[in-house]
N, C-alpha and C positions, 0 to 999 in steps of 0.2 A: 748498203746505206751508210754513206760518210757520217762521222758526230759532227764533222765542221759542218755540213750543213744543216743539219738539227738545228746546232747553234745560230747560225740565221735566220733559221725559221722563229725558232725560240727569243730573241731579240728582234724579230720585226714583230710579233706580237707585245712586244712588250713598249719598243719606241715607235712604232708606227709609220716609221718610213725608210726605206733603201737607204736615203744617202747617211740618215743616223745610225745604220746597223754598218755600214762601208765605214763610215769616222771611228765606231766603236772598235771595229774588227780591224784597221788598218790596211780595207783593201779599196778597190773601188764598188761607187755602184753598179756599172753593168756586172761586174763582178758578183756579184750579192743575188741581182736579177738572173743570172746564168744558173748560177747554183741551186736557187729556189725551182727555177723551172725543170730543171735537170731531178731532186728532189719529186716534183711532182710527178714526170715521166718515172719514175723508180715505184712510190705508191698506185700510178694508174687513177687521180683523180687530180683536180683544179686544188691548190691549195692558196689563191690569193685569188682576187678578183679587183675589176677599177674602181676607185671611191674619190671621185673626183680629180684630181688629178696625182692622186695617189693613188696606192691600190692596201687593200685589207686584207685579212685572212679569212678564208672563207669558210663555212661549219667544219668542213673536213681537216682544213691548216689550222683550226682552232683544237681541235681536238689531235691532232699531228705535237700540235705545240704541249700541249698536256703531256702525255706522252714521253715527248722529247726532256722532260724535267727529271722524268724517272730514268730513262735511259743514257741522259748525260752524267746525272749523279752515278748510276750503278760505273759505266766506265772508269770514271774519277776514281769510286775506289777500288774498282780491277788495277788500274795504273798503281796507287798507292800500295798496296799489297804484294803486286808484283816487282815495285821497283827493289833495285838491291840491295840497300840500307833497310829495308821495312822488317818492321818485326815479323818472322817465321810464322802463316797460317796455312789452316785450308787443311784438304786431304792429299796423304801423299801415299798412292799403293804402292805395294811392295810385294815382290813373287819371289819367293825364294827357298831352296831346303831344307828341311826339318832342323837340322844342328844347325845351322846359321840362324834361323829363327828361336830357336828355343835358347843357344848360346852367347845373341850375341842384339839380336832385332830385340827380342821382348824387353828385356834391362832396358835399352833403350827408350823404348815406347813408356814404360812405365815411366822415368825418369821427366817423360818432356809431358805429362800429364800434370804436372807443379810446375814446370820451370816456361811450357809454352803451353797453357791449355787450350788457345784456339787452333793447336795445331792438331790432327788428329791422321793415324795410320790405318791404312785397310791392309790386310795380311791376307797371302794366299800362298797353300804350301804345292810347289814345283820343284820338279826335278831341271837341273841347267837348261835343257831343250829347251820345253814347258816355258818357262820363265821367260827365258829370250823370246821364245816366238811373241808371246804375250806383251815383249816390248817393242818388235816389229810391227804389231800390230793397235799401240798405242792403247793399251787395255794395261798395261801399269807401268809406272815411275820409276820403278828401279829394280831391279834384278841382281839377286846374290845365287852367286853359280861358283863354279870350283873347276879346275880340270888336275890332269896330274902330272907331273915333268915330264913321265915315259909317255905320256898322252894330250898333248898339249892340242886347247880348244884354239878353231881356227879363229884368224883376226875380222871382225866386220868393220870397215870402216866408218859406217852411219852409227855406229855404239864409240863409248868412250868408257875404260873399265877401270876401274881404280883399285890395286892390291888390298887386299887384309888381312889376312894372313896365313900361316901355312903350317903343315901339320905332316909329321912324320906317318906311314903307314905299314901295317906289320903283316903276317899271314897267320889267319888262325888256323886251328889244327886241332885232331883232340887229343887229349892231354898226355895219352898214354903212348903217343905217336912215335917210332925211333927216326928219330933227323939224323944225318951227318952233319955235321959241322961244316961251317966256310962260308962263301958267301953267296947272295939272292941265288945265285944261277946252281949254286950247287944242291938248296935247299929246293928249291924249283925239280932238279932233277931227280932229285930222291923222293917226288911226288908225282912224279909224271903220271903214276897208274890209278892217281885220286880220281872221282867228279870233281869239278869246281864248280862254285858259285858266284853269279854275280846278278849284280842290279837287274831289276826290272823295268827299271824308267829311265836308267842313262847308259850310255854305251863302253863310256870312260874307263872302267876297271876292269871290264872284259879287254878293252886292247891295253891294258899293264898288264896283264897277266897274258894274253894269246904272245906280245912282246918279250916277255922277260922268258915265257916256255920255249918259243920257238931260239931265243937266244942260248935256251939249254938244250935244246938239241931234241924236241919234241912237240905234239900238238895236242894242247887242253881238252879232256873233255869234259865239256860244260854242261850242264847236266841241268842245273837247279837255279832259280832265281828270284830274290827279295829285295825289296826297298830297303826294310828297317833291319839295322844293325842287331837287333835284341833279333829277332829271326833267324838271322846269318848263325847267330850263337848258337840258336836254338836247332838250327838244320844242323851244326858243324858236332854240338853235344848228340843230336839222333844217329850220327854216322853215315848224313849224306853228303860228305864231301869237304872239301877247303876251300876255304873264299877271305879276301881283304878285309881288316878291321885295320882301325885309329891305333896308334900307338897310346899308351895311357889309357885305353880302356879297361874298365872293371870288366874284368871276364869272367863265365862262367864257371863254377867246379872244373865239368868236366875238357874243357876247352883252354888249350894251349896257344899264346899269341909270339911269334917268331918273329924279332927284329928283321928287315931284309936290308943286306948293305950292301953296296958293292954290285951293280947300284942302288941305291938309295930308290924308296917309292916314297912320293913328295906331294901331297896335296895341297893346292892352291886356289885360295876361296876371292871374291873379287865381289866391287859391288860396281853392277853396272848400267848404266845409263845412254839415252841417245844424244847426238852432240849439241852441246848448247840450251842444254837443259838444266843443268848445273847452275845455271844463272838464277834460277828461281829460289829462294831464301829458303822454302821450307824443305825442297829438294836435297840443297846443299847441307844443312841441318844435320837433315839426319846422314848421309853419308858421310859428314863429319866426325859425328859421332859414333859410328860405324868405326871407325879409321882409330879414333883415340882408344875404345875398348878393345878393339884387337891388339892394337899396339900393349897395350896392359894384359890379357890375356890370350896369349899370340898362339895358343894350340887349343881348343875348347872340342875337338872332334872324339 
């Protein structure tokens, strides 16, 4: 259903004749006439009839035209809301990891509760997958995902991803561990005969670590696997195994966290979107803000 023809409908009930609504609207009568009947074919009912040598709106185009007041207003402010100067509303969901939400989304949210309060965020905690598929499948607005320099996520070209930033990452150990010294590949091989551990919802730190072993000159066994970082501690303090942690993490007593250099393991956090979406004010908003608090606190993992 076109609003242009609403609008006809809507203005031949109110001036009472084709050629007034064709003057008003700038077009022609048959013009006006085409559209209304075209309009009726769409409802499946007569919405004019002859009234001498005019024609009227009939019970059904009177009540079409009712109708049409409510649905040409609601558009009006769909347009205004969406256009790109408008002030930031609406709901805007967001799927994304525990530490990007807890370090970086929430401050945010709180923040635009005084500064925008018709703007409101739905939160849903996903691992990188999770989150994207859910934006393939237009089930939310923005996606905050990570991948890691030794494991970099493939490119889609229907998403658009915007950096935020990036975070050194270390190997925990426990604490009474004997390392050799040197660097990733040597500290890798002076571990070869560990379990590791890695994630259970992303695939990403299993291939940094299957990568940097096989670059030492052996193959991981992987043994064990958790989502949350306080687990990973908690498995590494029990004695089952080594697994990746954040650099800057508070660590546990008994848990030892190992610089890795040479090369370097690099997490890279991104907040992302499908193309053209961006355009919408409250969208842009918050990835905005996204973008300036990283920039201010550029390692939060």
């Amino acid at each position: 259903m076109e609003t242009r023809r609403l609008r006809m409908l809507l203005e031949l009930s109110r001036l009472g004749s084709m050629r007034a609504v064709a003057e008003t609207m700038g077009t022609t009568t048959s013009t006006v006439s085409q559209q209304i009947a075209t309009l009726a074919d769409d409802m499946g009912t007569a919405l004019t009839e002859p009234y001498g040598r005019l024609v009227r709106l009939t019970p059904a185009g009177r009540r079409l035209a009712e109708h049409a007041v409510t649905i040409l207003a609601a558009v009006e402010t769909a347009r205004h809301d969406l256009a790109p100067g408008s002030e930031p509303n609406g709901t805007v969901r967001v799927a994304g990891y525990a530490t990007a939400i807890r370090a970086h989304l929430l401050p945010v949210v709180t923040a635009l509760t005084t500064s925008h309060p018709r703007l409101r965020v739905l939160v849903r905690e996903h691992e990188p997958a999770e989150a994207l598929q859910l934006l393939a499948e237009d089930a939310t607005d923005l996606a905050l995902t990570y991948d890691y320099n030794l494991a970099p996520a493939a490119e889609n070209p229907a998403l658009s991803a915007t950096p935020l930033w990036t975070a050194g990452w270390g190997l925990g150990v426990p604490a009474r561990t004997d390392l050799r010294e040197g660097t990733t590949l040597d500290v890798f091989a002076g571990l070869a005969g560990q379990d590791w551990i890695v994630n259970s919802r992303n695939t990403a730190d299993e291939t940094v670590i299957r990568t940097l072993a096989s670059m030492a000159g052996f193959s991981p066994r992987i043994t064990h696997q958790a989502d949350s970082l306080d687990l990973v501690q908690g498995m590494i303090t029990a004695g089952l195994g080594v697994g990746l942690l954040p650099l800057g993490t508070v660590t546990f007593p008994a848990v030892r966290l190992v610089p890795l250099t040479a090369p370097e393991v690099e997490l890279r956090a991104y907040a992302v979107t499908r193309h053209g979406r961006l355009d919408w004010p409250a969208l842009a908003l918050v990835t905005d803000l996204l973008v300036r608090r990283s920039a201010r606190d550029p390692s939060p993992e």
